[in-house]
N, C-alpha and C positions, 0 to 999 in steps of 0.2 A: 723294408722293415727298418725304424726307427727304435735302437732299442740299446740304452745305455748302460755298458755293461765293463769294465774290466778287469775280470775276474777276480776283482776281491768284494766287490759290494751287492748287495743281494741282487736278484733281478730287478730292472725297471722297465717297463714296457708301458703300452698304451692300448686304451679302453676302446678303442677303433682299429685292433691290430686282431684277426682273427687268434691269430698263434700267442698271442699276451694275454688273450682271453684263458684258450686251451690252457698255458702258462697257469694261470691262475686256479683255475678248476681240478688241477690234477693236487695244488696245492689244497685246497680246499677239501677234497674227497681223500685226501690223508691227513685229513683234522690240525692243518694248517690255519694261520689268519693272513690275511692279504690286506696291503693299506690301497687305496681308492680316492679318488678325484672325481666332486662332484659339480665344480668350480665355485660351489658354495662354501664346503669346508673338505677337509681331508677326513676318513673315517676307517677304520677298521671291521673288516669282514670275514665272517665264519661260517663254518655248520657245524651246529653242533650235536655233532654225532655222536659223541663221549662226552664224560667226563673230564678226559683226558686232552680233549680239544678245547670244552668248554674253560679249563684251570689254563691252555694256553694264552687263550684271549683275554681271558683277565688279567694274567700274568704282562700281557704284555700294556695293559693301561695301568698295572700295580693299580688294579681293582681288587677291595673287599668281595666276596665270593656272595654276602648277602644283596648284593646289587641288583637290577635285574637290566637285561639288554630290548633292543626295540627290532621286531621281527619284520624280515623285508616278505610282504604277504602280497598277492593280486588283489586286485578291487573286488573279484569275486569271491577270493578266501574270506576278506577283512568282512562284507556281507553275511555270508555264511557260518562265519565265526563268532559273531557278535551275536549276543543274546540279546533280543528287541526289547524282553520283558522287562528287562530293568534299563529299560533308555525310556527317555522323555517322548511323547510323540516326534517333536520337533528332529531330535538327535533320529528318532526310525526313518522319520524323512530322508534325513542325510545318509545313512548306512544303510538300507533295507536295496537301495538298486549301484548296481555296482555303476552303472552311465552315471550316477551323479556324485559319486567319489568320483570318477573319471574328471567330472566337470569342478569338480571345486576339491579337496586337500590334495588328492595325489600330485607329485613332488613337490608341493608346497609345504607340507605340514606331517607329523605323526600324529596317530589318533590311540589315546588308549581308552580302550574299551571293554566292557565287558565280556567275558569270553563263558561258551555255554558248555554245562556241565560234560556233555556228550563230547565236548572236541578235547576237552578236559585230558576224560579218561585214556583216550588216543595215544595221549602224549607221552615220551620216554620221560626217566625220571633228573637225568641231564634236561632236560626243556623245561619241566616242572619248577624243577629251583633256580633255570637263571632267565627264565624268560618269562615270569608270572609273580604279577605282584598282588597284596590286598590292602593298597592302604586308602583306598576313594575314601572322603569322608562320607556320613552317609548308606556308606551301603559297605562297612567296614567287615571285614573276613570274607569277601567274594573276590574268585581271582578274576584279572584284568589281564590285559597284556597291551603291548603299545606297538603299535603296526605301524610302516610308513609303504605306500605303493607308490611304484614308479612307473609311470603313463607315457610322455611326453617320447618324443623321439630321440634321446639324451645320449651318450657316449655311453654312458653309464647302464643305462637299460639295456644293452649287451651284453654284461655281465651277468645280471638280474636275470634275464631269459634264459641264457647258458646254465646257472643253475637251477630258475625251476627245470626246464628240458633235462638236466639227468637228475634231476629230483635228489638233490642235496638235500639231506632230513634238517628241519630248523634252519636257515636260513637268517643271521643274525646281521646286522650294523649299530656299529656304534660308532663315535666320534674318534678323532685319532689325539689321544692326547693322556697324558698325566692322568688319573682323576683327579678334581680340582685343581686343576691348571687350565688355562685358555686352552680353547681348541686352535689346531691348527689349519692357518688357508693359505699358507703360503707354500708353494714348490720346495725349496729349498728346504724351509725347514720341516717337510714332507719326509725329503730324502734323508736327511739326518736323524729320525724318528727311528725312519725302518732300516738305515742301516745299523742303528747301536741296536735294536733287535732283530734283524739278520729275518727279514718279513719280506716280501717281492712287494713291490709298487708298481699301482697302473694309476699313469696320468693322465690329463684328458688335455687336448692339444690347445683347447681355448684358453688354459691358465684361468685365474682367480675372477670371477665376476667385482670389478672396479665398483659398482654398486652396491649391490649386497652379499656379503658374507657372514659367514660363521654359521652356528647353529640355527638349525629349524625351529618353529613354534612346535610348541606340544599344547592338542584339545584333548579334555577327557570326559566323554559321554558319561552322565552320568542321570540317575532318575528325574533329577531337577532341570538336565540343561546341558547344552555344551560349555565346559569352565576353558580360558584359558590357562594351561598352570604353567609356562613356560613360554616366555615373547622372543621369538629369534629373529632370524634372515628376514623375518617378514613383518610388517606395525601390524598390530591389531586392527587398525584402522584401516588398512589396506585388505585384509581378510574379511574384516564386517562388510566389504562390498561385495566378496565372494560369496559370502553365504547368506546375505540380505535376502533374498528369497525364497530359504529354507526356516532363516529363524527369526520370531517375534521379537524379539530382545538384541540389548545390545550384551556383548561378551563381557560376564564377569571374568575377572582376573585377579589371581590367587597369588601371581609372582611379577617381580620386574624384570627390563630386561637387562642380560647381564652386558658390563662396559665394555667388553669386549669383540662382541658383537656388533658387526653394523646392517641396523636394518631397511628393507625396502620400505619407504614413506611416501603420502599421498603425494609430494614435489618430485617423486621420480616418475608418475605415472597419474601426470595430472587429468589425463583423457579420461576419468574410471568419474569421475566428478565430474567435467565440462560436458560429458556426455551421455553421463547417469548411466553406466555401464555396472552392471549386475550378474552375480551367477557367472556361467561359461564364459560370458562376452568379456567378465573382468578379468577373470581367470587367463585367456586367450589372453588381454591387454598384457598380463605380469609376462606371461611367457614371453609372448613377443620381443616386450621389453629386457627380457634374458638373452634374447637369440640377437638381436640387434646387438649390443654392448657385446656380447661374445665375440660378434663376427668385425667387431669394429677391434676389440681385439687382437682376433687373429689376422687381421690384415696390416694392423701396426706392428 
């Protein structure tokens, strides 16, 4: 057990620690938030089972309560979830089989999407107000929500599992930071986060991906198209090879990306070009190229 602790700072353990998981989950099923390590950025995680849990999480990014947060879902919720009727063919393509979210955004990207009336009604009224927006242009007053699925074999998706498995209600992350302040991907200033809010941290052993961090891209399906409204951890250009196969078009884009941020660019993953690498095949190159730099990492 690796797990740094002397009695005055909150827990910190690791994403690879069966008992820092447990740790975690008891936190969480008492309407806690837990910070997390995805060696992309650091993020904070909930369920939000209250109100009362819901007002802690925001409390803890001195978040506005009209916000809304992005829901950790399976590739087969995000499917099922998603109302086809108001997506583009192209976008049903992408969302209608859970294998091919499997192959192109999960852990790469959040998708928000339109969400159908019937999952709607489901929903407690804590889920209603911080996890469902309407502001798509276009299809203005219909709720959306913004889903990110974790696939890959990640430190991380041990966490993710352990909560669907005791079926934690709502299921939220969000970034670990200020609102409007940088996110943070550094350890250190991880730890200092969650000890001035007294929040348990699970870190992931590989530390910070030397290539790309910060935040994720955000796509939002919408009747016209996939938009992108948020350029993160990944170039748009590097994604256009992922989903090359599903869309006519190249990605309009609604925002920049912010400075803070450093993203993965066709010169880190020149193979996805030299070899006209498409769909899954790029998708597998990016991973790859995550697990290599990781493990080159962790050996230094």
């Amino acid at each position: 057990m690796s797990i740094e602790n002397d009695g005055s700072n909150p827990y910190i353990g690791y994403l690879d620690e069966p008992e820092s998981v447990d740790y975690a989950i008891n936190t969480l099923e008492t309407g806690g938030v837990v910070g997390v390590s995805n060696t992309a950025v650091f993020a904070c995680v909930s369920s939000l089972s209250s109100v009362e849990a819901g007002q802690r999480l925001f409390n803890t990014k001195d978040r506005r309560l009209t916000r809304t947060v992005g829901a950790l879902v399976t590739s087969e919720q995000l499917s099922d979830f998603t109302d086809m009727d108001r997506c583009s063919p192209d976008v049903r393509k992408l969302l209608e089989d859970p294998e091919v979210i499997n192959n192109t955004v999960a852990d790469l990207a959040f998708v928000r999407f339109p969400i159908k009336h019937s999952v709607v009604a489901k929903m407690s009224d804590v889920a209603l107000r911080m996890m469902l927006s309407h502001k798509p242009e276009g299809d203005r007053g219909m709720p959306y929500m913004q889903g990110f699925v974790s696939e890959a074999n990640t430190e991380f998706k041990q966490l993710e599992k352990a909560m669907h498995h005791k079926k934690l209600p709502n299921p939220v992350i969000t970034s670990m930071n200020i609102s409007g302040q940088p996110e943070i991907t550094e350890p250190e200033d991880a730890k200092a986060f969650c000890k001035e809010r007294d929040i348990p941290l699970l870190l992931n052993r590989n530390g910070r991906n030397p290539v790309s961090h910060g935040s994720f891209p955000i796509f939002e399906a919408t009747p016209h198209g996939l938009i992108c409204v948020r350029v993160g951890n990944i170039s748009t250009a590097v994604m256009r090879r992922i989903l090359q196969p599903i869309l006519s078009y190249d990605l309009d884009q609604t925002s920049i990306n912010k400075s803070h941020v450093q993203a993965l660019t066709p010169s880190h993953v020149p193979e996805l070009w030299q070899q006209n690498l498409q769909g899954k095949h790029a998708r597998d190159a990016i991973i790859n190229q995550r697990l290599t730099f990781e493990s080159a990492y962790r050996a230094a």
